[in-house]
C-alpha positions as CSV (number, residue, x, y, z in Angstrom):
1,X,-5.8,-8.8,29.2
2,X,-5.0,-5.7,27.5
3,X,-5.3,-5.6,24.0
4,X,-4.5,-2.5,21.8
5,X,-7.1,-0.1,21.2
6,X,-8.6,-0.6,17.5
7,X,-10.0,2.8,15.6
8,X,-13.6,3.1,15.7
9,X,-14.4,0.3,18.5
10,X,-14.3,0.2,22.1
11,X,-11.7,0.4,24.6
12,X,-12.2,-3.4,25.4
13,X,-13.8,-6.4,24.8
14,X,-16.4,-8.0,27.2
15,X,-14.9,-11.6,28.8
16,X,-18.1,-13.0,27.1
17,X,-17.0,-12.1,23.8
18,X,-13.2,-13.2,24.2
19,X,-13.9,-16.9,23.4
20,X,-14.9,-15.2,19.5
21,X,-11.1,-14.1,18.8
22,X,-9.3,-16.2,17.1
23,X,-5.5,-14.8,17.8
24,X,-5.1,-13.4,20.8
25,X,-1.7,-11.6,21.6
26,X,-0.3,-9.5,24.9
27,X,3.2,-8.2,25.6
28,X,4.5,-10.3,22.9
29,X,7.9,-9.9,23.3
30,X,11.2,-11.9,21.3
31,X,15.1,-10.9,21.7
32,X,17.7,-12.4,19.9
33,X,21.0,-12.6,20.7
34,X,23.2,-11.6,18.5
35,X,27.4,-12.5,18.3
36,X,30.2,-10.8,17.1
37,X,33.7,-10.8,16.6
38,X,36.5,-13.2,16.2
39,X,37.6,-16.4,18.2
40,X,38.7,-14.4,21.4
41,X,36.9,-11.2,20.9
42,X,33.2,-12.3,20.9
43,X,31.1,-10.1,22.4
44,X,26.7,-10.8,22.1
45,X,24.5,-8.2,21.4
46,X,20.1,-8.2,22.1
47,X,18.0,-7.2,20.0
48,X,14.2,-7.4,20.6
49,X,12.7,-8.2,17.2
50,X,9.1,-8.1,18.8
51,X,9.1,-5.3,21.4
52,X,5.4,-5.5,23.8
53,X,3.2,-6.1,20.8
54,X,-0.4,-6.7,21.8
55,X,-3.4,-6.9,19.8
56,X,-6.8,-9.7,19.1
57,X,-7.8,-10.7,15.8
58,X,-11.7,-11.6,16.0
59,X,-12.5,-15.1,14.2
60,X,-13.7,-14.2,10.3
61,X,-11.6,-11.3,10.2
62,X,-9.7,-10.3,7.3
63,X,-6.9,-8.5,8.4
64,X,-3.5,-6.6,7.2
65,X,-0.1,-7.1,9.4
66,X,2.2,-4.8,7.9
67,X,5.4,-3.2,8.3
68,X,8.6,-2.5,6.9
69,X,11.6,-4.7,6.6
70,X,13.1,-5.9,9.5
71,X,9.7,-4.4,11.5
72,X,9.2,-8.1,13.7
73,X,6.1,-9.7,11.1
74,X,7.7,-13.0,10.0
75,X,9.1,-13.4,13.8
76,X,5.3,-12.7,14.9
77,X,3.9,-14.9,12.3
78,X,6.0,-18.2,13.7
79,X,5.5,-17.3,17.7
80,X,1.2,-17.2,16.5
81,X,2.1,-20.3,14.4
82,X,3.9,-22.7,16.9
83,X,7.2,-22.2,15.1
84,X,9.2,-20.4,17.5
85,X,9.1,-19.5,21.7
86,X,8.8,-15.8,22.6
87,X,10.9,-14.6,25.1
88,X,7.9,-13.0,27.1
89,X,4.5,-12.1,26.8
90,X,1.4,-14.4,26.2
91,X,-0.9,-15.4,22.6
92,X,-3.5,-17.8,22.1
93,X,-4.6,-19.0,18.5
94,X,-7.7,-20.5,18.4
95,X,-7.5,-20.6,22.0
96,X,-4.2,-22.9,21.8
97,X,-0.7,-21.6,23.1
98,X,1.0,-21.9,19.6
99,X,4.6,-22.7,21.2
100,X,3.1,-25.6,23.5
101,X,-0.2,-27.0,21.5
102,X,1.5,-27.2,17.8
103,X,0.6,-30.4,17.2
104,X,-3.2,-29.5,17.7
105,X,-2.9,-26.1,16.9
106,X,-1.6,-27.0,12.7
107,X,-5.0,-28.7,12.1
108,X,-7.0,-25.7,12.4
109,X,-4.3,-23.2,10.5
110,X,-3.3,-23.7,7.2
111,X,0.1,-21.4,5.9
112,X,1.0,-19.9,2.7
113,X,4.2,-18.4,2.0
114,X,4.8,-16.7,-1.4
115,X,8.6,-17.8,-1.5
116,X,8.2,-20.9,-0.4
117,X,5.8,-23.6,-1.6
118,X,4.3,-27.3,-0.2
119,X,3.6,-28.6,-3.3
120,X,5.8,-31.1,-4.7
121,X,7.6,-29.4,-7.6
122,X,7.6,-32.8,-9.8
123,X,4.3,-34.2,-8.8
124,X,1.3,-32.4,-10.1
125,X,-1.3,-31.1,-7.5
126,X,-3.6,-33.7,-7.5
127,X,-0.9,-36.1,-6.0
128,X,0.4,-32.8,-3.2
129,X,-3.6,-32.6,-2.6
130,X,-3.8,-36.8,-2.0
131,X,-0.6,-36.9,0.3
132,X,-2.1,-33.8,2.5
133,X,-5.4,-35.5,2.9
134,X,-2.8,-38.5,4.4
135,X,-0.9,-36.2,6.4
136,X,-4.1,-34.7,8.2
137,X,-6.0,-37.8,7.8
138,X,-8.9,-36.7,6.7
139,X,-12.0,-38.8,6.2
140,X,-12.0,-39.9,2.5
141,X,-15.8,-38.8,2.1
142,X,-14.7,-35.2,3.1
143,X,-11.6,-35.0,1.4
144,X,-13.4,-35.5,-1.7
145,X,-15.9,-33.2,-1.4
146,X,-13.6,-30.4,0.3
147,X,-10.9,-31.1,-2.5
148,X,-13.7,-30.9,-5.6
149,X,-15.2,-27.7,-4.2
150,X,-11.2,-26.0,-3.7
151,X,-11.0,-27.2,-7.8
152,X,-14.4,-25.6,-8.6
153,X,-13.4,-22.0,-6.8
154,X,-9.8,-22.3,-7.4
155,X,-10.2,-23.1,-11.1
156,X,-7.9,-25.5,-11.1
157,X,-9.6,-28.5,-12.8
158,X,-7.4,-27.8,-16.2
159,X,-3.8,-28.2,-14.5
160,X,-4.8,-31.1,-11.7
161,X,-2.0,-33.3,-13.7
162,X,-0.1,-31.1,-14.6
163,X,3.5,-31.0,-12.8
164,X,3.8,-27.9,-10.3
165,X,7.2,-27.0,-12.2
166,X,5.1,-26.7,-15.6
167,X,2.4,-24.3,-14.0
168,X,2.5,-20.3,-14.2
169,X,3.2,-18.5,-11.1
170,X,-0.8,-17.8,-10.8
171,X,-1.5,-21.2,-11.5
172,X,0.7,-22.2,-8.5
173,X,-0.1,-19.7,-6.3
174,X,-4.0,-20.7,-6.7
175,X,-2.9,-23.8,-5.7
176,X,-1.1,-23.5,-2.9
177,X,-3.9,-21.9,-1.1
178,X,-6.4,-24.2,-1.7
179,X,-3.7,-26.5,-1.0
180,X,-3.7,-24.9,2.7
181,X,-7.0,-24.8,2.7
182,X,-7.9,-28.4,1.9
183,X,-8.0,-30.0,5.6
184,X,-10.8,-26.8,6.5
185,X,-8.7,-24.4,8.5
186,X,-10.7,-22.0,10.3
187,X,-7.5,-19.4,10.1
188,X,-4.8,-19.0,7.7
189,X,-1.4,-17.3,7.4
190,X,-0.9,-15.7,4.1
191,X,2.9,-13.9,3.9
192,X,3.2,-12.3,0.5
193,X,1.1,-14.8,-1.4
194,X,0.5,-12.3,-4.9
195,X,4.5,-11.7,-5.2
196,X,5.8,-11.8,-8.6
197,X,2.4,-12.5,-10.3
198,X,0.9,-10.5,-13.3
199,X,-1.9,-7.9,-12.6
200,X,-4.6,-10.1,-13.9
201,X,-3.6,-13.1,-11.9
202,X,-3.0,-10.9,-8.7
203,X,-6.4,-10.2,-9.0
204,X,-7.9,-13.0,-9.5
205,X,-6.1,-14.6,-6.3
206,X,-7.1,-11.6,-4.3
207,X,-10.9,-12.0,-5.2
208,X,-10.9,-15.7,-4.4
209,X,-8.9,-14.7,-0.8
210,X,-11.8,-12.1,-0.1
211,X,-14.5,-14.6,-1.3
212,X,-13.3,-17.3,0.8
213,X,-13.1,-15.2,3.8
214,X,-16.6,-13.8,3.1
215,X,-18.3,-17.0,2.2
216,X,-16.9,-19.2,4.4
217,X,-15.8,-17.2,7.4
218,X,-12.5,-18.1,7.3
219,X,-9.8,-15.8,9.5
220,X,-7.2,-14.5,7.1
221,X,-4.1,-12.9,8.5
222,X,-1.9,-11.1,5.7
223,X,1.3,-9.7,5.5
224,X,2.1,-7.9,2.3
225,X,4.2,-5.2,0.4
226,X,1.6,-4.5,-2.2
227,X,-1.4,-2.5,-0.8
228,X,-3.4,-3.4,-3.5
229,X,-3.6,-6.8,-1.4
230,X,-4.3,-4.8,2.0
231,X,-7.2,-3.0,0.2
232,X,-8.5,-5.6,-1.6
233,X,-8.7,-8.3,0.8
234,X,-8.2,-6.6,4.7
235,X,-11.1,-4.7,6.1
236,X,-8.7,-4.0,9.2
237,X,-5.2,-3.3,9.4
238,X,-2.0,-3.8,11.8
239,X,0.8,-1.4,11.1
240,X,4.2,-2.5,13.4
241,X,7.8,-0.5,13.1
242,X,10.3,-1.6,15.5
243,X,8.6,-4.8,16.9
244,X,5.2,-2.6,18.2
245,X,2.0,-1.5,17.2
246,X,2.4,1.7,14.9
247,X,-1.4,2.1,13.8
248,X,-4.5,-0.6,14.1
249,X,-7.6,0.5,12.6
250,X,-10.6,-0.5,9.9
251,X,-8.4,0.2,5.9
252,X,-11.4,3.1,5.4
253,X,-10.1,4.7,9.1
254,X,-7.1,4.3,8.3
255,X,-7.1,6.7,5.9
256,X,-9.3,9.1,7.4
257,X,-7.2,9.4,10.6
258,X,-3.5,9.7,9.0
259,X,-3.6,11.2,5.9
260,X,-5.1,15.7,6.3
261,X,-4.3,15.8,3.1
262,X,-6.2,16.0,-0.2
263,X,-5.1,16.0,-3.7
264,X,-7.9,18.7,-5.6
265,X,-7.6,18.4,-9.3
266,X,-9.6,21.8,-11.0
267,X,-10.1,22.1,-14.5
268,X,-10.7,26.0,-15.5
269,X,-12.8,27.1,-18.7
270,X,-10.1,29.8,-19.3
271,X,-6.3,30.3,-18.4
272,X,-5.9,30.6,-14.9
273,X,-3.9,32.4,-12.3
274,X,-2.9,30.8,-9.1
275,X,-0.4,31.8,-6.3
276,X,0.9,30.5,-3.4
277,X,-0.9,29.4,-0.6
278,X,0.2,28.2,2.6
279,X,-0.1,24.1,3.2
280,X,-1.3,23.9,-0.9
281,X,1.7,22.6,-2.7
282,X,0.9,22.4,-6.8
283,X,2.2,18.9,-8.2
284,X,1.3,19.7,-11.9
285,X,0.0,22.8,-13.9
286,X,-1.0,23.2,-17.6
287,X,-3.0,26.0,-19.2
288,X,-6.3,24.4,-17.9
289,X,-5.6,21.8,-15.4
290,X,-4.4,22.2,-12.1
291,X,-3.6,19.7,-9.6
292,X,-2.7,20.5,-6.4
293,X,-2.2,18.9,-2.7
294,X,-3.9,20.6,0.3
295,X,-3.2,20.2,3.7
296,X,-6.1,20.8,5.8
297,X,-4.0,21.5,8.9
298,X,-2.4,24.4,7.3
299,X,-5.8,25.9,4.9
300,X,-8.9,25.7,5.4
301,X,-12.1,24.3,3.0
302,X,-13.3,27.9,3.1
303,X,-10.1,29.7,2.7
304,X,-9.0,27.2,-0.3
305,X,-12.4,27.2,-2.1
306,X,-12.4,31.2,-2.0
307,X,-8.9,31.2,-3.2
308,X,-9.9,28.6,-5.9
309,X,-12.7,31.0,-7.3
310,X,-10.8,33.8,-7.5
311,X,-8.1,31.9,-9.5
312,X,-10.7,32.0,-12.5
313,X,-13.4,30.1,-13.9
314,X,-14.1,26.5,-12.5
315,X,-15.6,24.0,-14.5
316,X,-14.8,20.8,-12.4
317,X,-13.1,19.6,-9.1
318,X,-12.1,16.6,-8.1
319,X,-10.9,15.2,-5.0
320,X,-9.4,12.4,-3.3
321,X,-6.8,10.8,-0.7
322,X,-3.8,10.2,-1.0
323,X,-3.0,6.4,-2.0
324,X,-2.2,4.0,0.5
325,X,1.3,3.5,-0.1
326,X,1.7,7.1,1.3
327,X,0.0,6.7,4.0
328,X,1.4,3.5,5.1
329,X,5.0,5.2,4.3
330,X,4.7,8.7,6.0
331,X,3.9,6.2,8.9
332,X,7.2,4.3,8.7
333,X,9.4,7.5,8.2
334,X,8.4,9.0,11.1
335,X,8.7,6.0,13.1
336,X,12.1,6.1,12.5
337,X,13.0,9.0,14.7
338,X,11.2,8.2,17.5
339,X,9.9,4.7,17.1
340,X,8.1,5.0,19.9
341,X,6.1,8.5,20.0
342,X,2.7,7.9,19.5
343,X,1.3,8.1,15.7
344,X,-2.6,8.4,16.2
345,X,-5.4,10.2,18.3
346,X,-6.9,7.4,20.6
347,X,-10.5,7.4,20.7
């Protein structure tokens, strides 16, 4: 099996070690067929919503499947899941065939979708909790002691009997996952699960993702818009544009890799001078304070230090990347030009 090369690891993965991934995917591929036109003119169109993705996701991984709209994540996320048939290719999940083993397969995933919930809107969680424990048949004994220790993470014990439709969006969203998480999954499936909520409570939710994956090994596959998510909780992330593999690499080599650019702030002791210099573009100037972004493609370290010298008198630099967001968006802009030119250095 060929399985996309990952920044910063090797080319491939010894058979011994296959049996430790827990989502295994190669020349995943999905078309749809679409129709338009009127009663006599109909005419059907293809489009391939997942184009020859491969990758593996190693079990007690914490990992990022992004994308932009329309990219091929949700249609991914219910081939790995059982919900849908690809057209080609192969996956395993925990070493299940999602499409054909479903029935096994939902007892060892649990789901969270940040649109949609499984709690019962007019019954408060402690009854959603009770029903699931039914549905999964779970031995009382366990139940119990998996559902009191989701209450003592989750902080949940205030709100047990409360109604879902009385609870804040945080209060629900804590929910929810421990909701998928009551039966012991050993990997879930988190689509957008901080939407909507407040900066504290997005927080808050992330932490208890990370800790959870941490403590208790869990497999976390996340798709989000907000990369405060992806940094927070992913220590490896899946970039897709078009239905394949744009970028797959540790968040840290990520960074590194993409982004040649650096954004210097220097702070002067007297009024400076500065002119042009090719690949430094200045995004904000005052009488002491310049900020600037160098690309280190075009410039140098040497050339732009000297030049920053002779500007005048320096009493601090700072430097740092570029966020994340940037990163991840210069990625899907030039995708779409030629979505399939190659976007990294292989190692």
């Amino acid at each position: 099996m060929c399985i996309h090369q990952r920044i910063g690891t090797t080319k491939s993965q010894p058979d011994e070690d296959r049996r430790m991934n827990a989502v295994e995917v190669h020349e995943l591929y999905k078309e749809f067929h679409l129709r338009k036109g009127g009663l006599f003119s109909r005419r059907t169109r293809s489009v391939a919503a997942v184009n020859r993705l491969s990758f593996a996701v190693s079990e007690g991984q914490a990992v990022a499947f992004i994308g932009p709209n329309g990219a091929g994540k949700s249609t991914t996320i219910k081939m790995l899941s059982g919900i849908i048939r690809p057209s080609a290719g192969e996956a395993r999940v925990l070493g299940m065939v999602p499409w054909k083993e479903r029935s096994q397969l939902v007892r060892h995933i649990g789901t969270v979708f940040g649109q949609k919930s499984q709690l019962w809107l007019h019954l408060p969680p402690q009854d959603t909790f009770d029903l699931l424990a039914q549905v999964y048949e779970l031995a009382k004994f366990d139940y119990l002691r998996q559902r009191d220790l989701l209450v003592e993470r989750f902080g949940l014990a205030s709100f047990m009997d409360t109604p879902v439709r009385k609870l804040s969006l945080g209060q629900r969203m804590r929910a929810e996952i421990a909701a998928s998480l009551l039966h012991r999954p050993r990997l879930v499936f988190l689509d957008e699960p901080t939407i909507g909520l407040d900066v504290v409570a997005r927080q808050e939710l992330r932490d208890l993702i990370r800790e959870w994956n941490r403590e208790e090994g869990l497999t976390v596959f996340l798709t989000s818009h907000d990369t405060g998510d992806i940094e927070s909780v992913a220590e490896r992330v899946i970039v897709i544009n078009h239905g394949r593999v744009v970028l797959d690499g540790d968040v840290a080599a990520v960074r590194q890799e993409v982004s040649d650019s650096r954004v210097v702030e220097v702070k002067f002791d007297h009024p400076f001078e500065w002119t042009d210099l090719p690949g430094v573009r200045v995004l904000s100037s005052s009488t002491y304070v310049l900020r600037l972004e160098v690309d280190r493609n075009v410039t140098g370290v040497e050339t732009f230090i000297q030049k920053l010298l002779s500007a005048g008198s320096v009493a601090d630099v700072s430097i740092e990347a570029p966020p994340l967001e940037e990163i991840i968006a210069h990625l899907y802009n030039k995708k779409e030009s030629d979505p399939f030119a190659p976007t990294l250095k292989r190692r």
